[in-house]
C-alpha positions in Angstrom: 4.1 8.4 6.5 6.3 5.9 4.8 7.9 2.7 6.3 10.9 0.9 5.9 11.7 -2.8 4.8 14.7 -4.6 4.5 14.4 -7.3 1.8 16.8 -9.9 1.6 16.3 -12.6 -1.6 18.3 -15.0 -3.1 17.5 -17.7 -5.9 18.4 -18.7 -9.6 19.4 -16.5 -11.5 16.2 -15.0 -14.4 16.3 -12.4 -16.7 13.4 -9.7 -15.7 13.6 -10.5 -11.9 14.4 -6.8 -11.1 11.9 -5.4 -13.4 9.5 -7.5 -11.6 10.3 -6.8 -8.3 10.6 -3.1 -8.7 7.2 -3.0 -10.5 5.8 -4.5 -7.3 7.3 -1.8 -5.3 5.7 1.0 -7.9 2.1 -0.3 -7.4 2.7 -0.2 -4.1 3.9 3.8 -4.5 6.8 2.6 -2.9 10.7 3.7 -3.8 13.8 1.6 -3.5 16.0 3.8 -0.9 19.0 1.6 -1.8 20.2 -2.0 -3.3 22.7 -4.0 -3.2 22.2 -7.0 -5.9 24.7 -9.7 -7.6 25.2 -12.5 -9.6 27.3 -15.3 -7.2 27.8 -18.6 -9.7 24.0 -19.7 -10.3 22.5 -17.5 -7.9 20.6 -14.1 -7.9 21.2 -12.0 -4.7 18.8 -9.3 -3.7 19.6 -6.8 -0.4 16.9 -3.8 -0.9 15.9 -1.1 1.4 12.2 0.0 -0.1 10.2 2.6 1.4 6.6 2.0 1.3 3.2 4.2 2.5 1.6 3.0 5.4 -1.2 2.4 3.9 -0.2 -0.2 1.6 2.9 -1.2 4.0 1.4 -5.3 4.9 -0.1 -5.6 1.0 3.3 -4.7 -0.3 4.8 -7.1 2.5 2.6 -9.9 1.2 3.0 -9.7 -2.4 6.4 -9.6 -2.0 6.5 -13.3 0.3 4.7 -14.8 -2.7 8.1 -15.0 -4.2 8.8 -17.7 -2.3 6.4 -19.8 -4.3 8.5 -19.3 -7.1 11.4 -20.7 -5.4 13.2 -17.7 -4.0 14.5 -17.5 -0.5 13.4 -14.8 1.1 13.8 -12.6 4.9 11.6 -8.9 5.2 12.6 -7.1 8.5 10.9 -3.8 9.5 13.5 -1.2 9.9 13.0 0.7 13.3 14.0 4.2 13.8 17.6 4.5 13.8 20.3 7.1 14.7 21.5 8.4 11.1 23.8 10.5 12.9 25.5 7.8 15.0 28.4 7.7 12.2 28.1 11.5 11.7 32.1 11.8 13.0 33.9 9.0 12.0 36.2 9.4 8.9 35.2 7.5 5.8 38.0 5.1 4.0 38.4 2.7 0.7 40.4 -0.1 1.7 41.8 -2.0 -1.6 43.8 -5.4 -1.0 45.9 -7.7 -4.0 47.6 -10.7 -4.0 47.6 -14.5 -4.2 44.3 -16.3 -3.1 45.1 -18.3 0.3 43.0 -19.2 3.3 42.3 -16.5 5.9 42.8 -13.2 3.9 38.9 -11.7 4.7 39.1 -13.0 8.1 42.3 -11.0 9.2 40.9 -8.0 7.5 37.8 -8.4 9.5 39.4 -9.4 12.4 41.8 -6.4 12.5 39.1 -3.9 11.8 36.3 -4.9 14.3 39.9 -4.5 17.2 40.0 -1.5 16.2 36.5 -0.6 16.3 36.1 0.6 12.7 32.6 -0.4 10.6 32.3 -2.0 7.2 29.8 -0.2 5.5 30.5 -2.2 2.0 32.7 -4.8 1.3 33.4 -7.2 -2.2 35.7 -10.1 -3.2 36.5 -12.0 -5.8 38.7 -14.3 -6.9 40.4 -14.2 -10.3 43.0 -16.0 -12.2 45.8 -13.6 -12.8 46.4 -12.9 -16.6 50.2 -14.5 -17.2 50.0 -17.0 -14.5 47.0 -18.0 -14.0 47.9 -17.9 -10.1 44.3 -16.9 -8.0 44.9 -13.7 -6.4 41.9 -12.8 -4.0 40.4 -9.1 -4.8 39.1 -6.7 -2.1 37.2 -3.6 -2.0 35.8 -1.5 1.1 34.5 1.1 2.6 34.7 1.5 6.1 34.3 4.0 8.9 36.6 4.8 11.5 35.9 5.9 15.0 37.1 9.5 16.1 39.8 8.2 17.6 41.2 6.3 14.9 43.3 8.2 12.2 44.2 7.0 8.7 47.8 7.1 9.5 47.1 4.1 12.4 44.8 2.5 10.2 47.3 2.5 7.1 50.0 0.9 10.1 47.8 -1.4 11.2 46.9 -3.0 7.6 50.1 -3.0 5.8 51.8 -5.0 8.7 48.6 -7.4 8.2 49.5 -7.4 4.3 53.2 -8.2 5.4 52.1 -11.0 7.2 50.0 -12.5 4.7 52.0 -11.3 1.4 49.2 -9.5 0.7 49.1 -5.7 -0.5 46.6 -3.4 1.6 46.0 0.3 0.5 44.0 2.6 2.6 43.1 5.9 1.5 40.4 8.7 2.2 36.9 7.8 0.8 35.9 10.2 -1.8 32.8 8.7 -3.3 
């Protein structure tokens, strides 16, 4: 029997970090179920679900929060049972958004979605200077997952009027992996 960990770590940036880290989780006969990990300025950023055998479960735990002797900030939560099928309905979309960089963009987007009671399941930004201008347009990519009850039509509605608002453009479109 295997259980689940949800490491979060963050620190400067080194080359090797990853090998290290997933070497740890091999002698552990563990397995990284999933990773998000990033580059932001000066700083490494680590979200990893690993799976590890009972067995070795607090050992691995340990090793691990000796990291933060190194300087590395560091969180590991136990993941409980959870309902996979608890999204098992709701309709996947990719959410895409353009334009110039101003104050507010990510909240609207968030604060649109979570009224309508639709999940981010990923979400990225960035800022870049556009090529000819050198204006900053603000980049976003998601996925998110809509209730049942919600249709792509009424999402589509419901973020283009948002775009309009801001003078941003907001695509939506069926997730397809």
């Amino acid at each position: 029997m295997s259980k689940n960990l949800v490491i979060t770590l963050t620190g400067p940036d080194q080359v090797g970090l990853v090998e290290r880290f997933t070497r740890m989780v091999l002698e552990y006969h563990g397995n990284v179920e999933s990773s998000r990990m990033v580059r932001l300025g000066g700083v490494f950023a680590m979200l990893v679900h690993v799976s590890v055998p009972e067995n070795a479960f607090e050992a691995f735990r340990e090793r691990v929060r000796g990291l933060r002797e190194e300087g590395y900030k560091l969180t590991t939560n136990l993941m409980e049972e959870w309902d996979s099928h608890q999204y098992a309905d709701w309709m996947p979309y990719q959410i895409t958004l353009r334009g110039a960089d101003h104050e507010g963009i990510l909240h609207g987007v968030a604060q649109q979605l979570a009224e309508k009671g639709i999940n981010i399941e990923s979400l990225e930004t960035n800022v870049v200077q556009a090529p000819m201008s050198g204006v900053s347009l603000f980049l976003m990519d998601a996925v998110v997952l809509a209730p049942p009850h919600v249709t792509l039509h009424q999402c589509q509605e419901t973020l283009a009027a948002l775009g309009d608002q801001m003078n941003v453009e907001i695509h939506v479109s069926p997730y397809v992996g």
